[in-house]
C-alpha positions as a Markdown table, in Angstrom:
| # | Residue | x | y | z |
|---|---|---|---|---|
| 1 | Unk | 32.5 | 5.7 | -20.5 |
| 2 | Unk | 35.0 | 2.7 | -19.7 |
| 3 | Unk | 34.2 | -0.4 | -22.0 |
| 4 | Unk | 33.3 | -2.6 | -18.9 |
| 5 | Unk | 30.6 | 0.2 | -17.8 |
| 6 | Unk | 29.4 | -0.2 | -20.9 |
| 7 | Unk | 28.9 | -3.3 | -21.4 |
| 8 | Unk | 27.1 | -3.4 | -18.0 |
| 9 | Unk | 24.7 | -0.7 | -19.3 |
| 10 | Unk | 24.1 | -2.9 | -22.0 |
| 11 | Unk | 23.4 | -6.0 | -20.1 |
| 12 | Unk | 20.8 | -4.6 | -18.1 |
| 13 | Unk | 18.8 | -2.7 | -21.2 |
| 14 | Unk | 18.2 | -6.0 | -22.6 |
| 15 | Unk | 17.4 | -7.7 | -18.9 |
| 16 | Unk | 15.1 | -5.2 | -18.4 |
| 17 | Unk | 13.4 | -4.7 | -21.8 |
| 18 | Unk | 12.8 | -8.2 | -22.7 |
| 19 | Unk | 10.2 | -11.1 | -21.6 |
| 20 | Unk | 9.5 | -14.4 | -22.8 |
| 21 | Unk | 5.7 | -13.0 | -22.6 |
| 22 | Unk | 4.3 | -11.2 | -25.3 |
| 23 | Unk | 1.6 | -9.5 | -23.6 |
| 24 | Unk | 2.0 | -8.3 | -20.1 |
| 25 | Unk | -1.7 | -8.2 | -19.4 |
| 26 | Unk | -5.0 | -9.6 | -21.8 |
| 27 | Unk | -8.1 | -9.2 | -21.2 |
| 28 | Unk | -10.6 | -12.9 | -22.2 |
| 29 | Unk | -14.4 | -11.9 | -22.0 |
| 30 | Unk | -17.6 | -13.4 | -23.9 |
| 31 | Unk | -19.9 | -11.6 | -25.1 |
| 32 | Unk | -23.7 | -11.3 | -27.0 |
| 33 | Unk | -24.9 | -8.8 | -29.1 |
| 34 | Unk | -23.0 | -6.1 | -27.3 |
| 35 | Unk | -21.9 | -3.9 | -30.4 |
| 36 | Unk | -23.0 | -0.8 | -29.1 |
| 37 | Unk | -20.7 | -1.2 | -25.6 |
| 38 | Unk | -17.5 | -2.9 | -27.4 |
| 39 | Unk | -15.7 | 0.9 | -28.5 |
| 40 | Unk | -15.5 | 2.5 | -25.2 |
| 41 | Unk | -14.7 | -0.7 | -23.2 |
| 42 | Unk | -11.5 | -1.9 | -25.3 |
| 43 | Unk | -10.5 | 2.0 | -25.6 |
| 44 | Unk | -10.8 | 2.1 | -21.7 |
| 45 | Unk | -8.4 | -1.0 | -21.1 |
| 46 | Unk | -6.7 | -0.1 | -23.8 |
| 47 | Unk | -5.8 | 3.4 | -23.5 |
| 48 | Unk | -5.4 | 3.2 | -19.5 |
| 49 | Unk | -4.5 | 0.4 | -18.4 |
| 50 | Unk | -2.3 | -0.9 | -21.5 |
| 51 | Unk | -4.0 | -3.9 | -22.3 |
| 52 | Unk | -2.2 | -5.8 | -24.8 |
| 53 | Unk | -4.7 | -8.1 | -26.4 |
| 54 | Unk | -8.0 | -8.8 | -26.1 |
| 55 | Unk | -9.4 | -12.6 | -26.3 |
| 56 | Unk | -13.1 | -11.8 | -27.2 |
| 57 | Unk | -15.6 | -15.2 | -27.8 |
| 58 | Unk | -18.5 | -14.3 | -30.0 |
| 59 | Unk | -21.7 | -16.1 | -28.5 |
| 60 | Unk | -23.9 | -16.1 | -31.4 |
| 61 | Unk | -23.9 | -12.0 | -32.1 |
| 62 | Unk | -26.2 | -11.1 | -35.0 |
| 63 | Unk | -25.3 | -7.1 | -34.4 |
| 64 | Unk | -23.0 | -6.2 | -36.6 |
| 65 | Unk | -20.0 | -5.9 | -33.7 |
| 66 | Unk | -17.1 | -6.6 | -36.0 |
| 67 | Unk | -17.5 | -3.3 | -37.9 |
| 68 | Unk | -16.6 | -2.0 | -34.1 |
| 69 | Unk | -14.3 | -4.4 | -33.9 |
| 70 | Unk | -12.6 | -4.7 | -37.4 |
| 71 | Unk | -9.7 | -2.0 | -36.2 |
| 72 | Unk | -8.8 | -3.6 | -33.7 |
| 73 | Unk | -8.4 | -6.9 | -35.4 |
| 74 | Unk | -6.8 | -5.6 | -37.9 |
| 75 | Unk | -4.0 | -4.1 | -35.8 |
| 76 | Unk | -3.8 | -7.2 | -33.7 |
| 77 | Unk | -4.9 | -6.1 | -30.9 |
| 78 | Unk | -8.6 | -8.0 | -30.6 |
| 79 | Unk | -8.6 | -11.3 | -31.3 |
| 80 | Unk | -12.5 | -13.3 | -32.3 |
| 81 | Unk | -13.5 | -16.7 | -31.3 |
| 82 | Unk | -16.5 | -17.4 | -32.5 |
| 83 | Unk | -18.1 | -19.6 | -29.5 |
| 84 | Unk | -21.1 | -21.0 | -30.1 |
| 85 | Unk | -23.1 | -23.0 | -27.5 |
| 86 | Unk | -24.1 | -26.0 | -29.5 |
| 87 | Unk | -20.6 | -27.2 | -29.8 |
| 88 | Unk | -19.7 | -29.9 | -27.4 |
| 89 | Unk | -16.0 | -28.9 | -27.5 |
| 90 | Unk | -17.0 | -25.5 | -26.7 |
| 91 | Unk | -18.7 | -26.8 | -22.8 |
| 92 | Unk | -17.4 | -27.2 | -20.0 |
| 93 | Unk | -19.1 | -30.2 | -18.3 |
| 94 | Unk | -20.3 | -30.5 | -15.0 |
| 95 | Unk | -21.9 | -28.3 | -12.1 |
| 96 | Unk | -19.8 | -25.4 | -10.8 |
| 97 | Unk | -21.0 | -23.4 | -8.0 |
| 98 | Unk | -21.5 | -20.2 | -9.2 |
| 99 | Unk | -22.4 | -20.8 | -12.7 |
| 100 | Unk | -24.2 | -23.7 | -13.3 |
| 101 | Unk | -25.9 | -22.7 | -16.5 |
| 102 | Unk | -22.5 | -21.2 | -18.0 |
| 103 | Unk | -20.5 | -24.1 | -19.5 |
| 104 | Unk | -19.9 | -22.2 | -22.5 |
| 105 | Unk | -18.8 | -19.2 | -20.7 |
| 106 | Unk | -16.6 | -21.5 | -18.5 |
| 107 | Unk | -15.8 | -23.6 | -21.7 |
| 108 | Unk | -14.0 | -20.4 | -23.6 |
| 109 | Unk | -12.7 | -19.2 | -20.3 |
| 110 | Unk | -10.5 | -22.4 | -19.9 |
| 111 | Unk | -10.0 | -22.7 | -23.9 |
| 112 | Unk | -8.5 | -19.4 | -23.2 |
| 113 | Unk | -6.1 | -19.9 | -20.7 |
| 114 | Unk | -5.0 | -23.3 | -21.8 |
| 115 | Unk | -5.1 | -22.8 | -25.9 |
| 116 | Unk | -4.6 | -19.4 | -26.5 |
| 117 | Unk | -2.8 | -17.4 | -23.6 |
| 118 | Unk | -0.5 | -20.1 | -22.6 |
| 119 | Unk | 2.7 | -19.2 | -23.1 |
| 120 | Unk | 1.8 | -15.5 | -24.5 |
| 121 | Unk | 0.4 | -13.6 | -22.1 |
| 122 | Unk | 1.9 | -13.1 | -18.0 |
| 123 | Unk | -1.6 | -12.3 | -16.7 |
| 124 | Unk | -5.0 | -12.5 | -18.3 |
| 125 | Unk | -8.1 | -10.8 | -16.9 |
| 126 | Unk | -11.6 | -12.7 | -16.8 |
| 127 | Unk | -14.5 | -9.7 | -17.1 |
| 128 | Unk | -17.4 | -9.0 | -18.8 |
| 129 | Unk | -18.1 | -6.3 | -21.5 |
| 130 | Unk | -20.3 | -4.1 | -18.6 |
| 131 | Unk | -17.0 | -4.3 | -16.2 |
| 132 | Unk | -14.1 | -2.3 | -16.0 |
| 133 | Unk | -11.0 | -2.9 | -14.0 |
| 134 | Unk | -10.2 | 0.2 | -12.1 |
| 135 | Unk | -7.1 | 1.0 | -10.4 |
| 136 | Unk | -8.1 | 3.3 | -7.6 |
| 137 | Unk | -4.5 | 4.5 | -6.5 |
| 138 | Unk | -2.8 | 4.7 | -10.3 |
| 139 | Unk | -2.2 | 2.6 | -12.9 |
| 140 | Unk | 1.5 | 2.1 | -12.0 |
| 141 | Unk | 0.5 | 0.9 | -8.4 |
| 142 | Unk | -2.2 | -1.6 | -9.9 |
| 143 | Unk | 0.9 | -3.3 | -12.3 |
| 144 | Unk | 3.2 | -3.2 | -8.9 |
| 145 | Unk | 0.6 | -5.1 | -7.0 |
| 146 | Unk | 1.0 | -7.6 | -9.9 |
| 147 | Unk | 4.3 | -7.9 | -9.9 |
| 148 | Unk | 3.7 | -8.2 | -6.1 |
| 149 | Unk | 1.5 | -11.3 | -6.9 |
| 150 | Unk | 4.0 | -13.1 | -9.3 |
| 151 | Unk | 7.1 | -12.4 | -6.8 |
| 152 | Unk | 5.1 | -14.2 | -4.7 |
| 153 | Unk | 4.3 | -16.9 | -6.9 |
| 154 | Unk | 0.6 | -16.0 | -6.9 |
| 155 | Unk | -1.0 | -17.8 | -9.5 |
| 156 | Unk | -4.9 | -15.5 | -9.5 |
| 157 | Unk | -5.9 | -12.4 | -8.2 |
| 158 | Unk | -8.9 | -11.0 | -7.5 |
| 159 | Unk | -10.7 | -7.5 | -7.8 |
| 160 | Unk | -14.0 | -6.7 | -5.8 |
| 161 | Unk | -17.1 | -5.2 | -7.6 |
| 162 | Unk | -18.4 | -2.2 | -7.1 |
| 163 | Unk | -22.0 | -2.5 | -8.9 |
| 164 | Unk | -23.7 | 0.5 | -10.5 |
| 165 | Unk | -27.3 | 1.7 | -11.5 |
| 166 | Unk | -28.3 | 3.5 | -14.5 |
| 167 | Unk | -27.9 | 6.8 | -12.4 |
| 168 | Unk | -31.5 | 8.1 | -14.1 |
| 169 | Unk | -29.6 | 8.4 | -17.5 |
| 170 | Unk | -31.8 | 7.2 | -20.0 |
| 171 | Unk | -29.7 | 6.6 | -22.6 |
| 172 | Unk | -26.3 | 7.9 | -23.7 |
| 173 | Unk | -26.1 | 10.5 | -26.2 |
| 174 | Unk | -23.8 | 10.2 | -29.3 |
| 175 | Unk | -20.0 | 10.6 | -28.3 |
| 176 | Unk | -21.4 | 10.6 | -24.3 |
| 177 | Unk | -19.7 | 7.3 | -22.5 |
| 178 | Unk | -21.3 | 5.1 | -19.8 |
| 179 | Unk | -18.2 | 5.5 | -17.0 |
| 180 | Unk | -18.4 | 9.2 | -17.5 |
| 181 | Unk | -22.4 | 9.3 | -17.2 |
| 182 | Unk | -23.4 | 6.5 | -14.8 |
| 183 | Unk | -21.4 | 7.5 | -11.2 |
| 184 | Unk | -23.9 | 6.4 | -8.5 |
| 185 | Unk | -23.8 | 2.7 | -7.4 |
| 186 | Unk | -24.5 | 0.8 | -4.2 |
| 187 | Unk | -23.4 | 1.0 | -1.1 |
| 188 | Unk | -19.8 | -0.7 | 0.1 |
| 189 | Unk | -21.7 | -3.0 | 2.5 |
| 190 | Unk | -24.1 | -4.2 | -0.8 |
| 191 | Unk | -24.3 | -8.1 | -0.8 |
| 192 | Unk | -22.6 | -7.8 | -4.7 |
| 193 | Unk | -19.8 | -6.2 | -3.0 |
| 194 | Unk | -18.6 | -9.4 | -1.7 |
| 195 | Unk | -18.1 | -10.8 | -4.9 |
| 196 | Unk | -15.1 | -11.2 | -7.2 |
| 197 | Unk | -13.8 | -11.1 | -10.5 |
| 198 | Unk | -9.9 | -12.3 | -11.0 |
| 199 | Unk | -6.8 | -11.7 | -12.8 |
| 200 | Unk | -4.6 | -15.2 | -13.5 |
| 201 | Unk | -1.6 | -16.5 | -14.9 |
| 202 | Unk | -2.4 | -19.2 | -17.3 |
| 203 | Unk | 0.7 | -21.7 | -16.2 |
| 204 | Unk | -0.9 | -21.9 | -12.6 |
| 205 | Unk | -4.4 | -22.7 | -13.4 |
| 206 | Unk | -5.6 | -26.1 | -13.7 |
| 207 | Unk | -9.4 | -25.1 | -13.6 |
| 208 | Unk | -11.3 | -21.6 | -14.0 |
| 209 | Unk | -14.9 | -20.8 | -12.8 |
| 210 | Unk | -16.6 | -17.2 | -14.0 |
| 211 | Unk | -15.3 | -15.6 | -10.9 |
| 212 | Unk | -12.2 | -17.4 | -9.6 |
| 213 | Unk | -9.8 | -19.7 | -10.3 |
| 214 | Unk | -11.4 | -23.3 | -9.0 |
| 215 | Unk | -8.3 | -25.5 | -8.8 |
| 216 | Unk | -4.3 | -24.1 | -8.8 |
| 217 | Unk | -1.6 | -26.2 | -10.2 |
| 218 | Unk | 1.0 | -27.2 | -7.0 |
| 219 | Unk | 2.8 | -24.1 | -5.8 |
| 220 | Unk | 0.7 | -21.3 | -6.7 |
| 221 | Unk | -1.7 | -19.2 | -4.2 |
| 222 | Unk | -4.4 | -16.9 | -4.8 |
| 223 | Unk | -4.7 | -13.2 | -3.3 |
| 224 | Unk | -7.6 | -10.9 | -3.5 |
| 225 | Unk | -6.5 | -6.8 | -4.3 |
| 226 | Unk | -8.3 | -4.6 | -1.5 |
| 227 | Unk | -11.4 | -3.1 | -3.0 |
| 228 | Unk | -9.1 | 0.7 | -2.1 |
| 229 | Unk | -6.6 | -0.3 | -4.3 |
| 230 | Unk | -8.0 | -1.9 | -7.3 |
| 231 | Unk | -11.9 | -3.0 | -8.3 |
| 232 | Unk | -13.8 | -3.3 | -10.6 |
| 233 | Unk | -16.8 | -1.3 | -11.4 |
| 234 | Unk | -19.5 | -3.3 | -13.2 |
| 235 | Unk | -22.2 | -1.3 | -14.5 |
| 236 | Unk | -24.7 | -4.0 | -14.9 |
| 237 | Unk | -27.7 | -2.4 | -15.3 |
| 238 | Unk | -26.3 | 0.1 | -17.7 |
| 239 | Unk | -28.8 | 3.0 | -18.8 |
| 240 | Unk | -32.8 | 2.7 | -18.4 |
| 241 | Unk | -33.2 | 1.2 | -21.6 |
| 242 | Unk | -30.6 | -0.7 | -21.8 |
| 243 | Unk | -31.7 | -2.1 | -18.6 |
| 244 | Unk | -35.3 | -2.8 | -19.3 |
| 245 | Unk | -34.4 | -4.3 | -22.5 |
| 246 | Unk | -31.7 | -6.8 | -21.4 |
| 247 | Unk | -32.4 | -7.1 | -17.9 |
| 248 | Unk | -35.9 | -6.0 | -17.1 |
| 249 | Unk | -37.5 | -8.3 | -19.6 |
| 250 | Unk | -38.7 | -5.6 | -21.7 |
| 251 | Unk | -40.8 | -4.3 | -18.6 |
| 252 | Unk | -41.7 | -0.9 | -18.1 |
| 253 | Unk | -38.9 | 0.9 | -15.2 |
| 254 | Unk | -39.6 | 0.4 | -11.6 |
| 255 | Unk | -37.5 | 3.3 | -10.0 |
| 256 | Unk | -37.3 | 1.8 | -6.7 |
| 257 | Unk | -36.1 | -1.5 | -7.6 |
| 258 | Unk | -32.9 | 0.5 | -8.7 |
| 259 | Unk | -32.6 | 2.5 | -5.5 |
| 260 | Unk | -30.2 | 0.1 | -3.8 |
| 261 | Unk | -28.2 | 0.8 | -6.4 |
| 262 | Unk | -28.1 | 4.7 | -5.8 |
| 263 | Unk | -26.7 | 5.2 | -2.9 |
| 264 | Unk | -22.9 | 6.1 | -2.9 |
| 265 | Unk | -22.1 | 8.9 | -5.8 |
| 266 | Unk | -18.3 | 7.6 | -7.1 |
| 267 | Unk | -16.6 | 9.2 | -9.8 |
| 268 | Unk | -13.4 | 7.4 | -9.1 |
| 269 | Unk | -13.2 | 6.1 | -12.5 |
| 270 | Unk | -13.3 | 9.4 | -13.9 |
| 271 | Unk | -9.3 | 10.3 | -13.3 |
| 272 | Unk | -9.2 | 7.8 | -16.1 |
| 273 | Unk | -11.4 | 9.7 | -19.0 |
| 274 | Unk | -9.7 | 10.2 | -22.0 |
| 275 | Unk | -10.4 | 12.6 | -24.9 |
C-alpha cells in the first residue's frame, strides 16, 4: 500500500471512530421504589439497544434498589441523583399541560439535559422504568432514523406508546421477565396510542415537559418516529399484583376494567430477548 493510500486510510479511521460525545444515546428516567423492575429494564436498553448511560433520579426509594443498581454504578454505566421533592431547586415551577402535578419529574428532566448530559451525551431518551423503547424494524434502522433526525438538524424525536395489560399473569416467577410474559395490549386506535414519549438532544432544548420537548432553541425541529418503525411499549399496569398494589389502590382485580387493554396479542418485543 502507497504511503498516500495510507495515510488516507488513516484519516478516515479516526473521522469515523471519534466524537466529541461520549455517549451516543442515554437514557434520564425517575423513579420510586421500583427495585424489583430496575434489572431487566437497564439489561434491555443495555444489552439491545446499546445504551451508554443511564441518568436515574431517586424520588425518595426506601427499597433497597441500589443493591440492583450497585453494578452498574460501579462500572459507570448508571449514574444516581438522589431527587427529592421537598427541594425547591429540584421543581420546576409553573403549570405545564400534561403534568401539572410533576415539577419534580420535570425539575430532574431539565437538570438532566442542562447539567448533566450537556455536552456528553448526542441524544438522551426521557421514559419511565415500566417503558421500553422498541425498535420494530432493527436496532440499526432505529440509530439511522437518528442520524436521520440530527442530519436534519432535529432537535427531539418522538416514539408512540403502545400500552399493555397484565395479560392474566399474576406475578412473574423468579428468572421470568415482564416483556417476555405480558404480550397483549390495546388496540392501535386506543386513546393512549396518541400519546408520546421523546428522544432529544440536550443543545436544542430550551424547555422539557414529561412527554415532549415544550420550547426548541432557534434552528431545531421536532419529528415524531412512525409507531411501525420505532415505539415504545409501556407496560403500565405490569402484573395483577403489581397492578392492584400501585395502581388499583390496593383493590381487589376487576377483570374487565383491563379488557381494553387485551385486545391485540404483540410479541414484537420478543426478537429482542436475550439469555
Amino acid at each position: 500500500m502507497s504511503m498516500r493510500k495510507t495515510l488516507f486510510v488513516f484519516l478516515l479511521f479516526c473521522s469515523c471512530s471519534t466524537s466529541p460525545y461520549p455517549y451516543r444515546l442515554a437514557i434520564c428516567a425517575i423513579f420510586k421504589n421500583e427495585a424489583p423492575w430496575l434489572k431487566e429494564w437497564v439489561d434491555y436498553h443495555r444489552n439491545v439497544l446499546k445504551v451508554d448511560h443511564f441518568y436515574l433520579y431517586n424520588n425518595e426509594s426506601a427499597d433497597g434498589f441500589r443493591n440492583v443498581l450497585q453494578d452498574y454504578i460501579n462500572q459507570g454505566i448508571v449514574e444516581v441523583i438522589d431527587w427529592d421533592s421537598t427541594t425547591v431547586s429540584h421543581l420546576s415551577e409553573g403549570s405545564f399541560m400534561d403534568a401539572p402535578w410533576s415539577a419534580a419529574q420535570l425539575g430532574a428532566y431539565n437538570d438532566c439535559l442542562k447539567q448533566r448530559a450537556l455536552g456528553k451525551a448526542k441524544w438522551v431518551a426521557m421514559i419511565d422504568i415500566d417503558e421500553f423503547i422498541v425498535p420494530v424494524k432493527g436496532v440499526a434502522s432505529f440509530y439511522a432514523l437518528l442520524d436521520r433526525a440530527e442530519t436534519h438538524k432535529k432537535g427531539t424525536v418522538s416514539m408512540y406508546w403502545r400500552v399493555f395489560g397484565t395479560s392474566g399473569v399474576k406475578e412473574l416467577k423468579e428468572g421470568e421477565r415482564l416483556i417476555e410474559k405480558l404480550t397483549l395490549r390495546a388496540a392501535d386506535d386506543h386513546p393512549s396510542h396518541r400519546l408520546v414519549k421523546s428522544i432529544h438532544r440536550p443543545e436544542a432544548v430550551d424547555f422539557c415537559l414529561v412527554h415532549i420537548a415544550d420550547k426548541l432553541k432557534p434552528g431545531y425541529g421536532a419529528k415524531t418516529f412512525k409507531a411501525d418503525a420505532v415505539r415504545i411499549h409501556h407496560y403500565w399496569t405490569r402484573t395483577e399484583q403489581a397492578f392492584i398494589e400501585k395502581r388499583n389502590g390496593g383493590k381487589a382485580l376487576d377483570v374487565a376494567q383491563l379488557e381494553p387493554l387485551h385486545q391485540v396479542q404483540d410479541t414484537t418485543i420478543h426478537q429482542y430477548l436475550y439469555d
